[in-house]
N, C-alpha and C positions, 0 to 999 in steps of 0.2 A: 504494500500500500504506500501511496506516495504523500508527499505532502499535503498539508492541511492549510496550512497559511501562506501568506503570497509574500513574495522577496519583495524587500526595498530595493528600487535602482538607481543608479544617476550616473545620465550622459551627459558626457562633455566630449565639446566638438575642439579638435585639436589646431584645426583651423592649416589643416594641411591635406585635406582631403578625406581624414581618419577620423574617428570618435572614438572613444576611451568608455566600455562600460565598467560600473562596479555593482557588485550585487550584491546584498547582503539579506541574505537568507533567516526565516526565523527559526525554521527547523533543518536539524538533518536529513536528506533524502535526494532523490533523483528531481530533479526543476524542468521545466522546460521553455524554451526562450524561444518565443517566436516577436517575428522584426515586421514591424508595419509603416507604410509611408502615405501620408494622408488620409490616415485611417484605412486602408487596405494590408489586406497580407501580402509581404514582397514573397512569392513564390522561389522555395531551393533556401529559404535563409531561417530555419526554424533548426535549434541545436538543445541540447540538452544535458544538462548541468549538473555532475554529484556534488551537490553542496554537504560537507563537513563540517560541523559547530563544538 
């Protein structure tokens, strides 16, 4: 069973073309990151995170 509560995140744009994510997790377990751009799913960009606490 996977997590129950949702990760805090915060992006920062590197202003080089990259952004920098950080996540912070409230529980230990498997996460899953999906990336949207103007409120759509960017298609191929959804990954998945063993978060460790």
């Amino acid at each position: 069973m996977g997590p129950h509560q949702v990760a805090f995140c915060e992006l920062a744009d590197s202003k080089d073309g990259t952004f920098n994510l950080r996540i912070k997790a409230q529980e230990s377990g498997r996460h899953v990151l999906q990336i949207k751009y103007g409120g759509e799913h960017v298609e191929g960009r959804s990954a998945s995170v063993n978060q460790l606490i």
